[in-house]
C-alpha atoms as one frame of an Amber mdcrd trajectory, in Angstrom:
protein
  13.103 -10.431   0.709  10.043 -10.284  -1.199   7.240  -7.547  -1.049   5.139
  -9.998   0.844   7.999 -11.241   3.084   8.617  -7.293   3.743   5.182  -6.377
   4.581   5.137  -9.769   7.227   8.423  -7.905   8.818   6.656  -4.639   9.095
   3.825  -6.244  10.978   5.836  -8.189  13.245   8.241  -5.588  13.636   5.600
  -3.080  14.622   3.200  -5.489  16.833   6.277  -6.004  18.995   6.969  -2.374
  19.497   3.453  -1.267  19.556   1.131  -3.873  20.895  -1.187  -1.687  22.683
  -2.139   1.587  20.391  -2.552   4.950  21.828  -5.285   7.145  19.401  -3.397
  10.423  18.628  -6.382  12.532  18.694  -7.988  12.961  21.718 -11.737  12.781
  21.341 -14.873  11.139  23.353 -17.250   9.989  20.804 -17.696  10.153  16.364
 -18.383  13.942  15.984 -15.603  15.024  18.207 -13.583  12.522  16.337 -14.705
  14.151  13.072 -13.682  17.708  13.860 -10.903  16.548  15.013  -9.415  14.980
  12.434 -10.965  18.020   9.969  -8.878  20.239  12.001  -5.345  17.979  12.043
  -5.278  19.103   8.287  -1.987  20.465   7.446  -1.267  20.713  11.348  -0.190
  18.301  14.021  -1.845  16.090  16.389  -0.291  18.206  19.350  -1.468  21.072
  18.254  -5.229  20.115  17.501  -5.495  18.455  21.208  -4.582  21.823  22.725
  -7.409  23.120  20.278 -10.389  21.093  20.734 -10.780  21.102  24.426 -10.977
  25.367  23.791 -13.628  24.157  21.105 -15.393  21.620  22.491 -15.879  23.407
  25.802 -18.417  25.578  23.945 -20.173  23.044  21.484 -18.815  19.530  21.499
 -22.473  18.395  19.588 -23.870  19.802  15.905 -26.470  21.348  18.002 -24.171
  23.104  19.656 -21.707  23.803  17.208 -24.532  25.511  15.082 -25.319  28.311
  17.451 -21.675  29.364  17.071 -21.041  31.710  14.414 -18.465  30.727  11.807
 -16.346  33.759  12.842 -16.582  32.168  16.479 -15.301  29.014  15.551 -12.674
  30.405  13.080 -11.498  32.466  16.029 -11.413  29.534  18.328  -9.194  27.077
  15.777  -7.258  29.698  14.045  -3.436  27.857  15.631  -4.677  24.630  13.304
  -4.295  26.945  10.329  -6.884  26.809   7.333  -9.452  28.838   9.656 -11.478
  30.322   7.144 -11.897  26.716   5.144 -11.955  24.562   8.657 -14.591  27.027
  10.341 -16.994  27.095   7.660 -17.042  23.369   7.065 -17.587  22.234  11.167
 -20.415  25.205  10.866 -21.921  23.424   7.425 -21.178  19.565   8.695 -23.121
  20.338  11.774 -26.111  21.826   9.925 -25.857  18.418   7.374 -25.456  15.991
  10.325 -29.133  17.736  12.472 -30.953  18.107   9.477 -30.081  14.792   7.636
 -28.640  12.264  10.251 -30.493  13.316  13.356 -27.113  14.583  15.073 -25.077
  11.789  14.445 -22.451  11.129  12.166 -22.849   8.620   9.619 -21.212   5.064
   9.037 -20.534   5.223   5.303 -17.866   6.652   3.139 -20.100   8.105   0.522
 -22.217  10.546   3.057 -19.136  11.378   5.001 -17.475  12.443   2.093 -20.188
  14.488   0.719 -19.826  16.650   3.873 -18.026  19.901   3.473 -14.420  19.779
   4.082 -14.413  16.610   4.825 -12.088  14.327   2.287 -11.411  10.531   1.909
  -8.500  10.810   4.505 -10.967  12.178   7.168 -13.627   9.883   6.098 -11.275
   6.811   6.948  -9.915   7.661   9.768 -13.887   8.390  11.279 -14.714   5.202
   9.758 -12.002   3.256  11.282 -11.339   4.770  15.197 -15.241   5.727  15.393
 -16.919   2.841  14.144 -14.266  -0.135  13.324 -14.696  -0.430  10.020 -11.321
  -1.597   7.835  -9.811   1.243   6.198  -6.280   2.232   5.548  -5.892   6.376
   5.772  -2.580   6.874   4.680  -1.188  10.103   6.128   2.259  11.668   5.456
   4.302   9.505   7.670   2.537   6.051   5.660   3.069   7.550   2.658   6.680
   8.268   3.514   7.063   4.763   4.896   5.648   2.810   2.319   7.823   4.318
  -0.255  11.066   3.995   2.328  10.140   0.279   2.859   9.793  -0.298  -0.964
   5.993  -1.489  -1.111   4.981   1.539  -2.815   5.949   3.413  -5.642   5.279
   6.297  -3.906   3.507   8.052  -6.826   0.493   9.447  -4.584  -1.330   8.587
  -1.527  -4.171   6.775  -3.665  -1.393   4.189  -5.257  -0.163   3.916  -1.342
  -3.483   3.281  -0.116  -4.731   0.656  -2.652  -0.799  -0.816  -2.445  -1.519
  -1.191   1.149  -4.555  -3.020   1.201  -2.883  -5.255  -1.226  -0.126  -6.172
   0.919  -1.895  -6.339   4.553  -4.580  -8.932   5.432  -8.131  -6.464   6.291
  -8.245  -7.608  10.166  -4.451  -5.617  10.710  -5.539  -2.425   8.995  -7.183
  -0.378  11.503  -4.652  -1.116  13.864  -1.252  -0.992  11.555  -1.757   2.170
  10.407  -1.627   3.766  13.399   1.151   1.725  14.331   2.877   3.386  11.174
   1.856   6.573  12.064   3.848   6.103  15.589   6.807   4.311  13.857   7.239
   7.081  11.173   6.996  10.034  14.128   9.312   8.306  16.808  12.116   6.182
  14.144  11.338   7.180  10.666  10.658  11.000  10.635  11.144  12.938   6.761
  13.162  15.584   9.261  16.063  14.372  11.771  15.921  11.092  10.380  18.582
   9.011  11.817  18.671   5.814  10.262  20.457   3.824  12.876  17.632   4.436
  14.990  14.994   2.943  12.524  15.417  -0.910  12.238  13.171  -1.809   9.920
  14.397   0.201   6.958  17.747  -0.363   7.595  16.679  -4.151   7.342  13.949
  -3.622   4.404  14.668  -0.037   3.095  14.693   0.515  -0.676  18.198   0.443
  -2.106  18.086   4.280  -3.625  16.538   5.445  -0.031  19.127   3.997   2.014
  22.134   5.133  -0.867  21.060   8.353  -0.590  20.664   8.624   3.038  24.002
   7.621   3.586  25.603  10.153   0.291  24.615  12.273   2.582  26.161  11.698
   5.949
């Protein structure tokens, strides 16, 4: 197959076992989207929903959140790990988003990105689940896929990014990367992996992936 026959597998492939798309982080409008995602750095989805509801029971608003100290909040998300760096950032964002945005978070890549902790991952996952704007955030489980899948060198997650906007038409983004996300946890994991379980890279899988997967068994 060729790249572009690949990448027309992967979205068939992936529409047919996802064709309705649970979120993975449970929030109710942009700003509890925002922490949200802020918080699911370096820990998992799981984990942050059994956080926010703790958090957002006491400020689930910047006007809220900005009466809490930062010692309040870092006490509050301390299982997500990163307290000290998360804490201060939701206690700065929320400051940024009353006195600049009137409360509300807002729809562009350059001014969610200048907010503190907040990085181009975050920025396109708000901008894509909060607001519907194309973007392709490529977390660990893309970046791990792309790579297994041969569409991406797999050099760093801004060559996977821009290699995946290459490859997909704009109008599937928003909804295949989630679908990856799903894939990659359920089929393609980096732990456990058990390739007879995960169709599509035993049908598409780069040659030194699948070699080496199966040195090893």
């Amino acid at each position: 197959m060729t790249k572009k026959e690949r990448a027309a597998f992967v979205l068939k492939k992936l529409k047919e076992l996802y064709p309705s798309i649970p979120i993975p982080l449970d929030h109710k409008d942009p700003y509890t989207l925002l922490i949200a995602v802020l918080l699911s750095a370096q820990c998992t989805d799981v984990r942050v929903n059994t956080i926010t509801p703790l958090l957002f029971a006491k400020a689930d608003n910047p006007y809220d959140m900005v009466k809490m100290t930062v010692e309040e909040i870092k006490e509050i998300i301390r299982p997500c790990g990163l307290s000290p760096m998360k804490s201060k950032g939701i206690h700065g964002l929320s400051h940024i988003l009353i006195d600049k945005y009137d409360g509300k978070v807002p729809q562009s890549f350059d001014a969610l990105e200048a907010l503190p902790a907040v990085g181009h991952k975050t920025a396109s996952v708000v901008m894509s689940q909060a607001f519907g704007i194309p973007t392709f955030p490529v977390d660990t489980h893309i970046h791990r896929l792309m790579y297994r899948w041969n569409l991406s060198n797999g050099k760093n997650v801004v060559q996977t990014e821009k290699d995946a906007k290459a490859l997909f038409p704009e109008n599937t983004w928003n909804d295949l990367h989630l679908q990856m996300i799903w894939y990659g946890r359920e089929y393609s994991p980096a732990r456990g992996w058990n390739l007879t379980n995960d169709s599509i890279t035993q049908t598409i899988g780069r040659k030194s992936v699948l070699k080496e997967y199966w040195n090893k068994v």
